[in-house]
Backbone bond lengths (Angstrom), bond angles and torsions (degrees), N, CA, C in turn:
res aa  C-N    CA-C-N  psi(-1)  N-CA   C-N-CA  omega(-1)  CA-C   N-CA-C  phi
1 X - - - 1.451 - - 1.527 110.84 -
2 X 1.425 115.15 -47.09 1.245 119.63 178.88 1.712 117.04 -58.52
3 X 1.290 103.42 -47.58 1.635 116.62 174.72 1.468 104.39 -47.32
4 X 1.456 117.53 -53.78 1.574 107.27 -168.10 1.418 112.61 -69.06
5 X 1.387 126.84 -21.45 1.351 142.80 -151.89 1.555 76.75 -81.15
6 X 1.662 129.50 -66.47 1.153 122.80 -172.56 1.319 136.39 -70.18
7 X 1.059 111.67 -0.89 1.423 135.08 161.80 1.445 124.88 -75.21
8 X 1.326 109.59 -38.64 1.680 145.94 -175.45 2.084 80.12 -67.67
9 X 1.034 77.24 -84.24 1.713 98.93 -173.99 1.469 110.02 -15.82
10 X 1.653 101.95 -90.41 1.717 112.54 165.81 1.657 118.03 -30.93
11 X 1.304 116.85 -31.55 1.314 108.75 -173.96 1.698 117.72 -73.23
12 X 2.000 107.11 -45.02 1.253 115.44 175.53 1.578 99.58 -63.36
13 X 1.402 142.25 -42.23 1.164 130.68 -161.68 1.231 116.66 -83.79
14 X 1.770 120.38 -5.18 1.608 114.99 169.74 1.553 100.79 -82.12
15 X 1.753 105.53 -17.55 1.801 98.50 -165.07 1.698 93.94 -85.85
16 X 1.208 117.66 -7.42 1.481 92.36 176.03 1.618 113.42 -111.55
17 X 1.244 131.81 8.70 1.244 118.66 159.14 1.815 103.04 -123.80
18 X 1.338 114.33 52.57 1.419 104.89 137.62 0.780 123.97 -98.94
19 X 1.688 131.62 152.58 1.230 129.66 -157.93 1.695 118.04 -81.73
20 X 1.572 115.99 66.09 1.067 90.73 -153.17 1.724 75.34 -135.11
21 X 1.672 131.84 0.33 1.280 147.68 -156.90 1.439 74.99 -121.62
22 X 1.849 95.96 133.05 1.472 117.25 153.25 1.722 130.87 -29.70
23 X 1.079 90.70 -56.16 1.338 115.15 165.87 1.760 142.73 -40.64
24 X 1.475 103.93 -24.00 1.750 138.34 -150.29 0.676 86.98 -144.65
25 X 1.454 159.65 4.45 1.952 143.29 -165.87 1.262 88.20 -86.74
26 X 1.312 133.15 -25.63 1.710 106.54 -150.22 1.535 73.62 -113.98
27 X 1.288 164.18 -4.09 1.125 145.49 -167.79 1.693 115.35 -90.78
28 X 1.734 114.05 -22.70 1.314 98.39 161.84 1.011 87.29 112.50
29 X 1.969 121.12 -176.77 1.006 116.32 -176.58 1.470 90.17 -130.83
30 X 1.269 151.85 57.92 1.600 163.02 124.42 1.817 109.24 -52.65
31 X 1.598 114.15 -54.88 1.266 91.55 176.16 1.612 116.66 -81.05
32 X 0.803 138.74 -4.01 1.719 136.03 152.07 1.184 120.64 -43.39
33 X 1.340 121.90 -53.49 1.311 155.29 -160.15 1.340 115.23 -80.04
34 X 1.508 101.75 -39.59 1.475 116.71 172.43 1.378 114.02 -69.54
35 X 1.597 98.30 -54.48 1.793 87.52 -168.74 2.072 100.23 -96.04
36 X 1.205 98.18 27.51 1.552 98.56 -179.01 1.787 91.08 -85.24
37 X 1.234 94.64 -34.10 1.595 111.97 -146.42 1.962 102.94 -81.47
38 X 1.905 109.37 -30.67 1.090 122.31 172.65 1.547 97.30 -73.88
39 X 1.079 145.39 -69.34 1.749 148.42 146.91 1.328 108.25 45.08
40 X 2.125 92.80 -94.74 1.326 136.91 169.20 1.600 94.19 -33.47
41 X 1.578 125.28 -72.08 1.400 124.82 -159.53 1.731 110.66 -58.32
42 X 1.091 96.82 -22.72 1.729 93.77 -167.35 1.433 101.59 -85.42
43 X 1.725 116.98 -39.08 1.131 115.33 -167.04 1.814 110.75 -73.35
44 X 1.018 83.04 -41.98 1.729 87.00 171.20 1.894 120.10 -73.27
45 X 0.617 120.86 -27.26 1.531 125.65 140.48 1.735 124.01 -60.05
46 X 1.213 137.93 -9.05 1.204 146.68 -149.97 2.354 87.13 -121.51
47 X 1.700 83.91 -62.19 1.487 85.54 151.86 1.310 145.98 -29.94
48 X 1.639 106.21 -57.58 1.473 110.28 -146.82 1.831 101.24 -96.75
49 X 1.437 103.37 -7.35 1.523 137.51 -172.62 2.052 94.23 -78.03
């Protein structure tokens, strides 16, 4: 339950800092990348489990 919750989580929070929201334009694309990149790590751990 907890796993999906964090999965859920990571997913809304890559959709709100890609740079594609008014808001994030000037921030670049590092925080995308970052939590794109935590994502990948969880999901593949969620996997290997």
């Amino acid at each position: 339950m907890l796993r999906t919750i964090l999965v859920i989580l990571l997913i809304l929070m890559l959709l709100g800092v890609l740079p594609i929201w008014p808001h994030s334009v000037s921030w670049g694309y590092w925080p995308g990348g970052l939590v794109g990149t935590l994502l990948v790590i969880v999901i593949i751990l969620l996997l290997l489990r």
